[in-house]
C-alpha positions as CSV (number, residue, x, y, z in Angstrom):
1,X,0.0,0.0,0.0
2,X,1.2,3.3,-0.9
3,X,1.5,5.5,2.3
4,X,2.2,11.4,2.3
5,X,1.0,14.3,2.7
6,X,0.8,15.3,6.6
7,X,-0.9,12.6,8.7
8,X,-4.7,12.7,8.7
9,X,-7.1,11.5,11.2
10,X,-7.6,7.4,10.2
11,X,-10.9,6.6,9.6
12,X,-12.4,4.4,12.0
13,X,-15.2,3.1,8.8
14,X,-14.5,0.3,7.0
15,X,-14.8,1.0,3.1
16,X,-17.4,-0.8,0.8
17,X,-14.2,-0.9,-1.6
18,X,-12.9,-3.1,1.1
19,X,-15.4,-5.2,1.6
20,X,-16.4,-6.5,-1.9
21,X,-15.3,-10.1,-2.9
22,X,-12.3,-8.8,-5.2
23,X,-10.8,-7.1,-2.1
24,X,-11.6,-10.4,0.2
25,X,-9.3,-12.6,-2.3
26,X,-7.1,-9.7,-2.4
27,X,-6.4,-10.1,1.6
28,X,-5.9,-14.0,0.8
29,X,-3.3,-13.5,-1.3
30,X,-1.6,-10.6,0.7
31,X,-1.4,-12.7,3.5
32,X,0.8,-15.0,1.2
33,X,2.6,-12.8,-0.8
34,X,6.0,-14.0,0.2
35,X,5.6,-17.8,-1.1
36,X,3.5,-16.6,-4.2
37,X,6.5,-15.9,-6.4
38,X,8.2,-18.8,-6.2
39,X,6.3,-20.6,-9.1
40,X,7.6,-17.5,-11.5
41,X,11.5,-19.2,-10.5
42,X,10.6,-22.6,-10.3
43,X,9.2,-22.6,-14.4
44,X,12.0,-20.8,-15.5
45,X,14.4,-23.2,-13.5
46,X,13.4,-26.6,-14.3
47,X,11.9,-26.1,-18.0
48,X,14.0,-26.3,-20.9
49,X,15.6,-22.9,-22.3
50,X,19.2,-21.5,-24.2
51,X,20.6,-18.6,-22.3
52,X,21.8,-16.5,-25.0
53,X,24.1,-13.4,-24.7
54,X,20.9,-11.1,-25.6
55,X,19.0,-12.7,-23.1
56,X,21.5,-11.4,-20.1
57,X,21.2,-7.9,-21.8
58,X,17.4,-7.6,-22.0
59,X,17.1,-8.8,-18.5
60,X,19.8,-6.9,-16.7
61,X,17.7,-4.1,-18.4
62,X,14.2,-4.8,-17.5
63,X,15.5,-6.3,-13.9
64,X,17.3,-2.3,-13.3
65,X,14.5,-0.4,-14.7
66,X,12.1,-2.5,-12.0
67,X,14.7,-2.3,-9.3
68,X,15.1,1.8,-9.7
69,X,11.2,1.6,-9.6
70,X,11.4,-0.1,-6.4
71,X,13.9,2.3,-5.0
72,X,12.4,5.3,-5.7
73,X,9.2,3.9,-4.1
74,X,10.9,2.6,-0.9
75,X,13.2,5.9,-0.7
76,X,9.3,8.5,-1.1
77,X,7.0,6.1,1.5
78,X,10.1,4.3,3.6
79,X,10.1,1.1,4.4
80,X,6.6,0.8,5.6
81,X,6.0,-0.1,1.8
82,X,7.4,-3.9,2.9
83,X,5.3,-4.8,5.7
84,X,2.0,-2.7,4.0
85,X,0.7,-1.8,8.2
86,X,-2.8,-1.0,8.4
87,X,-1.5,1.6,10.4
88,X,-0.1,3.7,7.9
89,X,-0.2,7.5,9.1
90,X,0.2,9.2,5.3
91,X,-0.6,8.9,1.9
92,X,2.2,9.8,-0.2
93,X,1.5,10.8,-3.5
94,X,4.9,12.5,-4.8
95,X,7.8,11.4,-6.6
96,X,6.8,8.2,-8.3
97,X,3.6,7.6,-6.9
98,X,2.7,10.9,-8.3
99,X,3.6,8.9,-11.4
100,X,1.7,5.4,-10.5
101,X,0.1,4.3,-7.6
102,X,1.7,1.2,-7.0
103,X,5.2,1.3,-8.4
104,X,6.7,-1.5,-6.0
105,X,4.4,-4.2,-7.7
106,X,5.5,-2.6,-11.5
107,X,9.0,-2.7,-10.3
108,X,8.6,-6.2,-9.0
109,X,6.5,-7.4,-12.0
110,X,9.6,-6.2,-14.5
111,X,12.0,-7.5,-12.4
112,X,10.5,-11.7,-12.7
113,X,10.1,-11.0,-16.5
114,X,13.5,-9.8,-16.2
115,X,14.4,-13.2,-15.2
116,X,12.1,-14.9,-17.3
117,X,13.9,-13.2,-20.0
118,X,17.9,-14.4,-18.8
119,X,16.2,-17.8,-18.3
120,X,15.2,-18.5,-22.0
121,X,12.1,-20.1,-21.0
122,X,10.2,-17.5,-23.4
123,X,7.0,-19.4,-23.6
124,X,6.5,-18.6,-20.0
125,X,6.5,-14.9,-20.1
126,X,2.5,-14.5,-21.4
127,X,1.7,-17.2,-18.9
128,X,3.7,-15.3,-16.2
129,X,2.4,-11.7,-17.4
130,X,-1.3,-13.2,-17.0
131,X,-0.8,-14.7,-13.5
132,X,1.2,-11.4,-12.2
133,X,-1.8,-9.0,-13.6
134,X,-4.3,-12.0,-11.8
135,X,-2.6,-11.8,-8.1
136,X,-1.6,-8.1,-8.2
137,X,-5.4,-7.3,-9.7
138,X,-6.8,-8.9,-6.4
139,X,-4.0,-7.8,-4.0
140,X,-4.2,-3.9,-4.8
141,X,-7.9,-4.4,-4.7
142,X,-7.7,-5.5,-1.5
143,X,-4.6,-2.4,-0.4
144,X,-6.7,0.2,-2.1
145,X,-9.6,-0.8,0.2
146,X,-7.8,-0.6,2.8
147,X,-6.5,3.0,2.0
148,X,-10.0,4.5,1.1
149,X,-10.6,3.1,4.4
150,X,-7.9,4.9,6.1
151,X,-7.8,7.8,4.5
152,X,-11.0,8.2,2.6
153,X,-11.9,11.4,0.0
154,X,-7.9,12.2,0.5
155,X,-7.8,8.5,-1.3
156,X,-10.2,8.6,-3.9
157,X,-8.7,12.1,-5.1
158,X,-5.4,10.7,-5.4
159,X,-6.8,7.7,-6.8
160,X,-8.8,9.7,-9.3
161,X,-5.9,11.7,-10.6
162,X,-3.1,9.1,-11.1
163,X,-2.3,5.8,-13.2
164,X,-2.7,2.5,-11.2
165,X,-0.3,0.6,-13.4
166,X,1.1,2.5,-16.2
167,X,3.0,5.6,-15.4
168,X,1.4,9.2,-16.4
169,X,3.1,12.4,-16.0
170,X,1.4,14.1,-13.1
171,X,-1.2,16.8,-12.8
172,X,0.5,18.9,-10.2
173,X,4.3,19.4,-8.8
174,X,4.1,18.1,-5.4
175,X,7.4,17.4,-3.3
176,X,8.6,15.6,-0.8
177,X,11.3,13.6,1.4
178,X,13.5,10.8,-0.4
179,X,15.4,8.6,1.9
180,X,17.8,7.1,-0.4
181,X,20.0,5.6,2.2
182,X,17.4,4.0,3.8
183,X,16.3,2.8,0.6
184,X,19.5,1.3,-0.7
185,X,19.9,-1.0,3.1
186,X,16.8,-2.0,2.7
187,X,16.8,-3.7,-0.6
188,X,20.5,-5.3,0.3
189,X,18.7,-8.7,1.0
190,X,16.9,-8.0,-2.5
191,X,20.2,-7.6,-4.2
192,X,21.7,-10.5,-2.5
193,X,18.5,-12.9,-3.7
194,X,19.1,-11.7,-7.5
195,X,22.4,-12.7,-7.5
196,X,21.4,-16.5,-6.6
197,X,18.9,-16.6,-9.0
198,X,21.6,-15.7,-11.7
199,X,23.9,-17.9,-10.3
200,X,21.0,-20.7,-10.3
201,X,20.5,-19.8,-14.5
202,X,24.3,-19.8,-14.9
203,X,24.4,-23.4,-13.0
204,X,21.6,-24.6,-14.8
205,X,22.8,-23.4,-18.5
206,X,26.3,-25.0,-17.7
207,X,24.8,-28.6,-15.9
208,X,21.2,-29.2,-17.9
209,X,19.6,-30.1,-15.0
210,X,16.0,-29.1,-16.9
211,X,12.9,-31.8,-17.1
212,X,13.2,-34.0,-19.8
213,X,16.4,-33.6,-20.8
């Protein structure tokens, strides 16, 4: 959930947005977010797939473009944006979520096709593209809930005026804190998990260990 402008006065109501079925799946899969990408490595892994030269240079590229998305989020609404509290005290809508509204799922989202990409396994990438824009369809139904809960017509303006998904210059020039330091140590376990995935293609690519072979 995004989380800034000064802190408001939470709502104590509980939204109809939150209530409706899409949001109720969307709290499922929240509450498993951290086990749901593991089928996005496991394809990739054990199917069959050439890792070609190009391959490494279209996913570095798509994996840093996804991973500066991520930093700019974490750096404008902290690192709140990793646990997603129902307590959050602001709604921030500058730097790049004046842009998008949920730029840690876009970056996340480019950095598995990313992988997809290094991996080879190219036939995955629509089936992967449809079961990202599946979960993160229900999970931001569900976080959006939550924040029109929280914060109410504040929410819905915001919501109103920018992108969900795609980015789209904004309407205004609002500023704000970026905490760049904090940003960078707080993604250091990120950093350190794509360099075993790599090192999981490279050991794969060199041993064959894919089904069927």
């Amino acid at each position: 959930m995004s989380s800034s402008t000064p802190p408001t006065t939470p709502s104590p109501d509980i939204s109809e947005a939150e209530r409706s079925p899409a949001a109720r799946v969307g709290a499922v899969l929240f509450r498993h977010r951290g086990w749901l990408p593991v089928p996005f490595l496991l394809v990739p892994l054990l199917a069959y797939g050439v890792i070609e030269p190009m391959n490494w240079i279209l996913g570095i590229l798509l994996i840093a473009l996804g991973e500066a998305i991520r930093l700019a989020g974490v750096a404008a609404a902290g690192t709140v944006t990793r646990r997603r509290s129902r307590t959050v005290q602001r709604l921030v809508t500058y730097g790049i979520f004046a842009w998008m509204r949920n730029p840690l799922y876009v970056g996340n989202f480019l950095i598995w096709m990313g992988f997809i990409v290094i991996s080879g396994v190219l036939w995955f990438l629509p089936v992967a593209v449809l079961l990202f824009a599946v979960e993160y369809t229900f999970i931001v139904r569900y976080e959006e809930g939550v924040l029109e809960s929280i914060f109410g017509a504040e929410y819905l303006r915001y919501k109103h005026q920018t992108s969900r998904w795609f980015p789209r210059p904004p309407a205004g020039d609002e500023e704000g804190e970026h905490h760049w330091g904090e940003a960078w140590r707080s993604e250091i376990s990120t950093f350190m998990q794509y360099a075993v995935i790599a090192g999981l293609f490279i050991a794969k690519e060199r041993n064959g260990w894919w089904l069927g072979r």
